[in-house]
C-alpha positions as CSV (number, residue, x, y, z in Angstrom):
1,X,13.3,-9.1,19.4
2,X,10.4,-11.6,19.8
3,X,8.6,-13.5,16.7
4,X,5.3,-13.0,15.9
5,X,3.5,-14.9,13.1
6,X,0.5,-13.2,11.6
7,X,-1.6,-14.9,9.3
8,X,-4.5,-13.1,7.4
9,X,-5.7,-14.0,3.7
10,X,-6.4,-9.7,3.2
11,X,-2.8,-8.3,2.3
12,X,-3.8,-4.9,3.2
13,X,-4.1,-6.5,7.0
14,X,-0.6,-8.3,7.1
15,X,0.9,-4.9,6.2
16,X,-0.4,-2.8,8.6
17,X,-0.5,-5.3,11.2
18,X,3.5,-5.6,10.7
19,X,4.2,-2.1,10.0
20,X,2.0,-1.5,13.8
21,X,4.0,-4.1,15.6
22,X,7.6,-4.2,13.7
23,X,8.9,-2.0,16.5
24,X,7.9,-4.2,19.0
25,X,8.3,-7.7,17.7
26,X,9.8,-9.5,14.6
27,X,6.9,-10.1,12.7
28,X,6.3,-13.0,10.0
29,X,3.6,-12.2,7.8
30,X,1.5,-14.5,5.5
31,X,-1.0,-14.4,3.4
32,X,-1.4,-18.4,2.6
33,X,-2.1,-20.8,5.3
34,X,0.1,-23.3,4.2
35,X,3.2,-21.1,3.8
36,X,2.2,-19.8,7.1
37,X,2.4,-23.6,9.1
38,X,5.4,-24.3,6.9
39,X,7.1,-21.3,8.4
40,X,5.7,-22.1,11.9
41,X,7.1,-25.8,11.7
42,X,10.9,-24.1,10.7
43,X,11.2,-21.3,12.8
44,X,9.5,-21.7,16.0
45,X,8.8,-20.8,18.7
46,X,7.1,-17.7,18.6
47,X,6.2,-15.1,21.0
48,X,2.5,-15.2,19.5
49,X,0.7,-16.5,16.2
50,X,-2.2,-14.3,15.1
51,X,-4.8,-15.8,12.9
52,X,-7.7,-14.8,10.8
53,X,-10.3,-17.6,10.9
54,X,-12.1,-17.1,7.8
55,X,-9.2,-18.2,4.8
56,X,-9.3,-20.2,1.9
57,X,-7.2,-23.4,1.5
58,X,-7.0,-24.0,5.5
59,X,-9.3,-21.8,7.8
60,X,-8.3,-20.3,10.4
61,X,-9.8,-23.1,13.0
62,X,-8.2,-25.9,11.4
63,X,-4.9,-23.5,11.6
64,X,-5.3,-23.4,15.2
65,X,-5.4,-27.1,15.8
66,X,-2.2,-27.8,13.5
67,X,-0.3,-25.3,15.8
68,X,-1.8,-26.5,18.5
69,X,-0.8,-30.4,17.7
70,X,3.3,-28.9,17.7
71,X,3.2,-26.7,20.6
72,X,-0.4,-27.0,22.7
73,X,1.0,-24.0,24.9
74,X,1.4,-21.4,21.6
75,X,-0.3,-18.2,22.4
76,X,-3.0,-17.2,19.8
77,X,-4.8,-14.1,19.2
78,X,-7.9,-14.6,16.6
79,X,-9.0,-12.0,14.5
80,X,-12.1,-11.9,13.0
81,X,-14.8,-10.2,11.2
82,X,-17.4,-13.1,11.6
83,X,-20.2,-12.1,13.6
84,X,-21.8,-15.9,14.6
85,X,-21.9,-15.7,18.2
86,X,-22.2,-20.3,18.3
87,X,-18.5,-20.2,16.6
88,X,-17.4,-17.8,19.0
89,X,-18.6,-19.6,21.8
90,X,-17.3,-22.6,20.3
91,X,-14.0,-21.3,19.5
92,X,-13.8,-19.7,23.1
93,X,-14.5,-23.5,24.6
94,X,-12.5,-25.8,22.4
95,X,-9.1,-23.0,22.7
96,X,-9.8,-21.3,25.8
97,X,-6.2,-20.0,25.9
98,X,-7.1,-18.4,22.3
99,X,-7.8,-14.2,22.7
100,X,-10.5,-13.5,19.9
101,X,-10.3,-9.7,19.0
102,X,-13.8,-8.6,16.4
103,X,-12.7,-7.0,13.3
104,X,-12.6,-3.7,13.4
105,X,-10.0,-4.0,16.3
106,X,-8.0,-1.5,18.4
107,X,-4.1,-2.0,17.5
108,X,-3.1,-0.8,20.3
109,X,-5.3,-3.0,22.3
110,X,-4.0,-5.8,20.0
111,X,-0.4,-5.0,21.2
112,X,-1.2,-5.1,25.1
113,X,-2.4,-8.8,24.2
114,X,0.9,-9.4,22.8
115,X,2.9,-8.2,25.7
């Protein structure tokens, strides 16, 4: 089975996000950005890496670009509840490989990005 790694500060997301997708992929959860790239750096590659952007210690941008600088082909799907139209755009532009799915999200929509 694939790896997935899914990053999101909000427990309560992690969890369902794995319990949605465990029968499809082997999902790594995280709730720290730092364990998260840790993790990434040991046991890639993975299938896809999906990332909050809006996290404490490393946001979710600056996760991007450290997963990008080991593997610049690694498929991302951001999830986010921010509602700034300028990051999006920017976000869209600087990663244009990156899917960006708006919090509240469809999790079955979710999973036919991931397949």
């Amino acid at each position: 089975m694939e790896k997935i790694l899914i990053l999101d500060d909000d427990v309560d997301i992690t969890t369902m996000l794995s319990d949605f997708l465990k029968s499809n992929f082997n999902p790594a959860c995280f709730n720290d950005p730092e364990l998260a790239y840790n993790h990434f750096q040991n046991n890639g590659p993975f299938r896809s890496v999906i990332v909050d952007l809006d996290m404490p210690k490393i946001n979710g941008e600056k996760f991007i670009g450290l997963i990008r600088e080991i593997n610049p082909e690694q498929n991302i799907t951001i999830i986010t509840g921010v509602e700034d139209l300028d990051l999006m755009e920017h976000l869209v532009t600087k990663y244009p490989k990156c899917r960006i799915l708006k919090k509240p999200f469809d999790l079955n929509r979710l999973l036919l990005e991931l397949l």
